[in-house]
N, C-alpha and C positions, 0 to 999 in steps of 0.2 A: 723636294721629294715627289715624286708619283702617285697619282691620288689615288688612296686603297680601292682596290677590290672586294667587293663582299662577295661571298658564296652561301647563299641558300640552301639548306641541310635539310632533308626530309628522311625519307628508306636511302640511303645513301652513305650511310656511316662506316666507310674506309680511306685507306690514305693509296692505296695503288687503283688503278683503272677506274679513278675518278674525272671523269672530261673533265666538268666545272670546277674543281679545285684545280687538276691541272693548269689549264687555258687561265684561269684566275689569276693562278701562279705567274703564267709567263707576260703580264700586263703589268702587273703594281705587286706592294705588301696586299697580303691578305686578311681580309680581317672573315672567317667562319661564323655563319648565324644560323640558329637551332630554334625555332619558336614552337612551341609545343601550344597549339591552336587548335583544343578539344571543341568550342563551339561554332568552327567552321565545318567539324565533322560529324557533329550533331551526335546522333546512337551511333555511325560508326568511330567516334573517339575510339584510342584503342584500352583495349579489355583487359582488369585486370593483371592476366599473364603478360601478354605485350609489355605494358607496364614496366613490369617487375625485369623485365628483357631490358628495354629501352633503361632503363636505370645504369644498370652496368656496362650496355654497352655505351653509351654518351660519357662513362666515366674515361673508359677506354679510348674512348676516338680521341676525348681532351688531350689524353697525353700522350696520343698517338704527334697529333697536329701541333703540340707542345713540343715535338722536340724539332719540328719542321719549324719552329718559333711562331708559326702561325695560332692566336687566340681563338677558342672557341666560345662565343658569344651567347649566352641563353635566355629567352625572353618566353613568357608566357602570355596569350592573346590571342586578341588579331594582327595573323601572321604580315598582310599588306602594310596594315598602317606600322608595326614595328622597324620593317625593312625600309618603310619610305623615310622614318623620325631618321633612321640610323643612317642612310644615306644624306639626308638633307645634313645633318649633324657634322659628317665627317668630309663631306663635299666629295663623297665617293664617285666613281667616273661612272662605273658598271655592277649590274648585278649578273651575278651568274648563275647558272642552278643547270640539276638534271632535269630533265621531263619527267614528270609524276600523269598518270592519267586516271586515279581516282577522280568523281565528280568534280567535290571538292577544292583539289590541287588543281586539275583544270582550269575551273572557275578564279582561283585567285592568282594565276597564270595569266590568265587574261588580263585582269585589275592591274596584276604589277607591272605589267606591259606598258598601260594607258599613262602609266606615272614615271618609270625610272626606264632605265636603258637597260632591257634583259636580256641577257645571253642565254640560252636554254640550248643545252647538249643531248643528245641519244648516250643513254648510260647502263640503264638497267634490265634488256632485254636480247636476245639475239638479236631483234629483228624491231626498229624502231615499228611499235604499233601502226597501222594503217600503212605500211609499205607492201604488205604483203597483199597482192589484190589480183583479181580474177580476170581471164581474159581481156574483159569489156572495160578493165579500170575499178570495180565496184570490189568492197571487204567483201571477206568472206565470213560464212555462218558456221560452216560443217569444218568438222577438224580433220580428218581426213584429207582433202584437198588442200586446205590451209598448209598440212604437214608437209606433203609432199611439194606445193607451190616454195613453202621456207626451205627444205633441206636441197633446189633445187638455185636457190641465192645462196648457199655457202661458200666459203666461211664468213662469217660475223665480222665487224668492225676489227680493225685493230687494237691491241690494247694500248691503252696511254701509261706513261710512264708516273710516280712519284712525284710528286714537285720537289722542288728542292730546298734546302734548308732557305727560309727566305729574311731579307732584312724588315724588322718587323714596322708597322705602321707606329707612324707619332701619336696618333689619337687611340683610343680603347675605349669603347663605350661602355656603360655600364653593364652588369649582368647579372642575371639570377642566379642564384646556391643550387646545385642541382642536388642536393639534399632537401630544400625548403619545400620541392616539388613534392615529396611523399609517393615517390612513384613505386618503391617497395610496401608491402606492406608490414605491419610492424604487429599489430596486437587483434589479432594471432596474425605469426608470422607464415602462414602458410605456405609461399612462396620457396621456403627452406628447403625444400625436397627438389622443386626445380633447377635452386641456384647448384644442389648438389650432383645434377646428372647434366648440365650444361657451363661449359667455359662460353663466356659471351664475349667472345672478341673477334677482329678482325682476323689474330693469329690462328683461334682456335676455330676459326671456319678451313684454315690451310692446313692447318695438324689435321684436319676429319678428310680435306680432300687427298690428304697423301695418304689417309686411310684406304680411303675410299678407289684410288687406285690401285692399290692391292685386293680388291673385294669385287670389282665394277663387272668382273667378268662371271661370274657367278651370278650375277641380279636378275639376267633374265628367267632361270628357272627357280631360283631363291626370293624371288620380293615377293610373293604373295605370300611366305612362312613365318608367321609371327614368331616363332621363338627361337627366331638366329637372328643374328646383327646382318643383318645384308641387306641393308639401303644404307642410301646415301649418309640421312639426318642431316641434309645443308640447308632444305628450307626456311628452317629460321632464319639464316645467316642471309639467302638470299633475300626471304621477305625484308628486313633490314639494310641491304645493301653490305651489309660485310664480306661480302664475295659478290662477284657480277657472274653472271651464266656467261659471259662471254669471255670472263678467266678461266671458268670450266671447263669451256669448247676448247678454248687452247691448250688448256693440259692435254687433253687427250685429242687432239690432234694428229690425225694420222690412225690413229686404234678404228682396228674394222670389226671386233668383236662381236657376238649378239648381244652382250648385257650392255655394253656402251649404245649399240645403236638403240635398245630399249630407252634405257634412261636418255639420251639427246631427244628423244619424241617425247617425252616426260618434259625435260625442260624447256620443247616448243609448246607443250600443251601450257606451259606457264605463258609463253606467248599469245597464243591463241586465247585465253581471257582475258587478258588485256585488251583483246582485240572485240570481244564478246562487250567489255562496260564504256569502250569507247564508242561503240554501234547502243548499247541499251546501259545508259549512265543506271537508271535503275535496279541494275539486275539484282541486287542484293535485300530487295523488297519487293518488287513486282515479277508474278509468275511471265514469262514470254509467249509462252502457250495461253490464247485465248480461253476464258470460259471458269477455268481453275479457282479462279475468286468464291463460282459459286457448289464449289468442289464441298462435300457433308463432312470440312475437319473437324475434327473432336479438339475447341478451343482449352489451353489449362486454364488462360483466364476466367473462362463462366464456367466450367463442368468442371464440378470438383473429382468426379472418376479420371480427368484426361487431365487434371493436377497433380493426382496420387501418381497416373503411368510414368508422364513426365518427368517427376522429381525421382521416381526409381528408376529409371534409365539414366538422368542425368547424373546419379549417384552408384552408377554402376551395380543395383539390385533388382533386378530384371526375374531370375532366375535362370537366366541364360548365360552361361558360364562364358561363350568367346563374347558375346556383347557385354558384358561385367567386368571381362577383364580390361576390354577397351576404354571403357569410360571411366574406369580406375586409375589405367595407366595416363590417360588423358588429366586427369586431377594429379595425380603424382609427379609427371615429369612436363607437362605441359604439351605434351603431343603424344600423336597417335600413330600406331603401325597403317599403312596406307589399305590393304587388302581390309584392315577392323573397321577403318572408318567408313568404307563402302559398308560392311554390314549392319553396324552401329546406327549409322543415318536409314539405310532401309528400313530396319527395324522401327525405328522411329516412326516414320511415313506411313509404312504399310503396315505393321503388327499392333502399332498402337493409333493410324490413322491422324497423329498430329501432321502438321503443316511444319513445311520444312523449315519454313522463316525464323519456326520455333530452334531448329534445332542450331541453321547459319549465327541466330545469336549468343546461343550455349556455348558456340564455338568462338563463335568470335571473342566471348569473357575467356575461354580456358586455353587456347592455342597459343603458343609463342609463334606459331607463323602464321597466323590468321592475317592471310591477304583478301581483302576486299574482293577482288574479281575470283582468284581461284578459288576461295570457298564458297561464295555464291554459286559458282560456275559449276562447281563439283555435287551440290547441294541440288541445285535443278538439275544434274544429268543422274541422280539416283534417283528422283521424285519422277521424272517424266513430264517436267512443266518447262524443262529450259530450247532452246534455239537449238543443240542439239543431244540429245539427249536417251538414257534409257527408257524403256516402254513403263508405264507404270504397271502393267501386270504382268511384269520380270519381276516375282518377290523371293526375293534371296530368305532360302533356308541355313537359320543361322547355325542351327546344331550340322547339319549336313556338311556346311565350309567349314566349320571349325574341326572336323575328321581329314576332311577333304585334304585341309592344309597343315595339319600336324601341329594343331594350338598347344596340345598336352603342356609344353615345356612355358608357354606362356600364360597359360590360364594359372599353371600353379603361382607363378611369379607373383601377378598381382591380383589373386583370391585364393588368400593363405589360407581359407577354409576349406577348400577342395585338394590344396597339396597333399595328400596321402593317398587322391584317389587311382588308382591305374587308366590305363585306356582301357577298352572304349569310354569305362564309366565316367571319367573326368568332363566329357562333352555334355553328359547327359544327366546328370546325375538322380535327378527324378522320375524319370523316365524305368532306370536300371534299379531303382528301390533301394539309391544308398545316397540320399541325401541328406548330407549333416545339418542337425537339427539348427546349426546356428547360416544357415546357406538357404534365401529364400525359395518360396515355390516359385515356376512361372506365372506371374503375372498376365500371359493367356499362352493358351495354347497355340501349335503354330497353327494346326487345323483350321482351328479357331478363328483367328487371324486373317489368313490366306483368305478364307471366307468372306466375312468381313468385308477384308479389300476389296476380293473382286466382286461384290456388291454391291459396294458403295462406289466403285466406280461403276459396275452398268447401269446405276442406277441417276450418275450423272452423264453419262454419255446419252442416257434415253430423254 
């Protein structure tokens, strides 16, 4: 018999437009391996919610790849030495795998090279990272060009087919219970609210894109309105691998619409940070912008006043009704409306002067799509510290966008303490003199605030 194939599973957890399961496929039996390798990733382990994601969906894949008779293998560790045991063990020919370009995955990329025979496919992105390059050959920095340079290489790879039901390997190596993992949580089971507003599968990222093609044309002047369904919500599915952007691009291939051509610059700008942590592996801890280090953050760790702001923001009691709602619905469903979380992390930055590092980790415990590059990337371009980025004395007024954008219908959703209020006053509620007693004050004013900021930065720019 043909000596098995292993496939290397990381964000990647589908059975259609997978290169490396494919190609896997068309060599040997396959045998599927899943090593969940927390201290190759140090603090970025994933958080939490991820977690609680990754649980269900690894149920899913099993029995996705289970009826393709392909095993799914699950080891916990270091992910190199598991794959090298398992290969030595099974007299495997090849490893396969998608390209991953976290630090991390890079890094042990390299390692499994030096040791086993690695196949490594372009899978997860429009546009393999570092293809996209500037005149002279050199990455680019600024997204704008970047955009324009990718939508000027279209269309994306092809998709790959299914493998096919395959005849299964003589050997099985051993595996961990992906129960024994505890990747939900149990006592309290918090996660419960999550599991109840998201199906975590392969399928149910297809069910949301054929949603989503009935809605796509509307996005461009509806995605900044938090309280209508009109985005995508595929993120997770992408962060994960249960959909490729580049099944996406082919749905809607050929659509010349404005809301499509919005969202395709959306799914390049997922390009374009990739492209960001392949050029600055850091970027999820170190500002880009020089100087920033010695920037006057208000730490939660030593001030206990920028521990109190902190923990009310992170808990959604701010007294700012569109930022309360976001950080609610952020704990409740495990994400966040896109246009909130621009104001949510402003707010953070500038009204309460914490450090954004503080906020990319909040996020990264509570997102179900907390990707490594785009929420660093997202995270510096509202701070003013990233390669490219907003100005940091652009300070978003949060009651001002919460009118702007017609939150009313959202705010009440998730701060059932302001549901009775009408407009305007639901935006404002202290402000108009009908603040329900159990609905906190502002924890500062925006005046206040805005001040603040732009003192504390002229004061480090001088």
């Amino acid at each position: 018999m043909t000596r098995p194939q292993l496939v290397w599973l990381r964000r990647d957890l589908r059975v259609a437009d997978n290169p490396a399961l494919f190609h896997a496929s068309q060599a040997g039996p396959v045998i599927a391996i899943y090593v969940l390798d927390d201290d190759a990733a140090g603090h970025h382990a994933y958080g939490g919610a991820s977690r609680a994601w990754l649980d269900l969906a690894l149920e899913d894949f099993g029995a996705a790849l289970a009826s393709k008779r392909i095993e799914l293998i699950l080891r916990r560790g270091d992910a190199v030495e598991h794959l090298c045991a398992i290969a030595e063990e099974l007299g495997a020919e090849k490893v396969h795998a998608n390209r991953h370009y976290e630090p991390w995955w890079r890094k042990q990329q390299t390692q499994l090279k030096a040791k086993v025979d690695l196949a490594l496919y372009d899978a997860n992105y429009l546009m393999p990272p570092g293809s996209v390059t500037t005149g002279s050959g050199g990455p680019y920095k600024i997204y704008t060009p970047f955009s324009k340079a990718t939508l000027a290489m279209m269309p994306p790879r092809d998709l790959v087919p299914e493998p096919e039901i395959q005849t299964p390997s003589e050997m099985i190596p051993a595996s961990d219970a992906l129960a024994d993992w505890k990747l939900s949580p149990s006592n309290p089971d918090w996660a419960g609210s999550i599991r109840k507003f998201w199906a975590m599968s392969e399928e149910a990222a297809h069910v949301r894109l054929e949603w989503w093609d009935d809605h796509v044309d509307d996005y461009a002047d509806a995605r900044n309105l938090p309280s209508v369904d009109k985005t995508s919500q595929l993120s997770p599915y992408l962060h994960f691998g249960q959909i490729s952007p580049v099944q996406i691009w082919h749905h809607f291939a050929g659509k010349s619409g404005k809301g499509w051509k919005v969202f395709e610059k959306e799914l390049i700008w997922r390009d374009y940070a990739q492209n960001a942590i392949c050029q600055f592996p850091a970027y999820a801890t170190e500002s880009y912008r020089p100087g920033w280090e010695e920037f006057a953050w208000r730490d939660p760790e030593t001030d206990e006043g920028a521990a109190k702001d902190f923990k009310a923001w992170a808990k959604g009691k701010t007294g700012y009704p569109i930022v309360d709602a976001g950080m609610r619905q952020l704990w409740q469903t495990g994400w966040m409306h896109n246009r909130v979380r621009m104001i949510a992390a402003s707010f953070l930055i500038k009204h309460l002067l914490i450090d954004w590092r503080c906020g990319e980790k909040w996020f990264w415990d509570t997102l179900v799509d907390a990707d490594y590059a785009s929420n660093a990337t997202n995270w510096q371009w509202v701070a003013g510290t990233g390669v490219d980025s907003n100005m940091f004395v652009r300070i978003m007024a949060p009651l001002s966008q919460s009118e702007k954008f017609d939150a009313a219908g959202y705010i009440r959703e998730y701060v059932p303490e302001l549901s009775e209020l009408d407009e305007p006053y639901i935006h404002d509620p202290e402000e108009h003199g009908c603040r329900p007693a159990d609905y906190p004050r502002k924890i500062i004013g925006h005046r206040e605030a805005r001040e603040r900021a732009l003192a504390a930065y002229k004061d480090w720019k001088e």
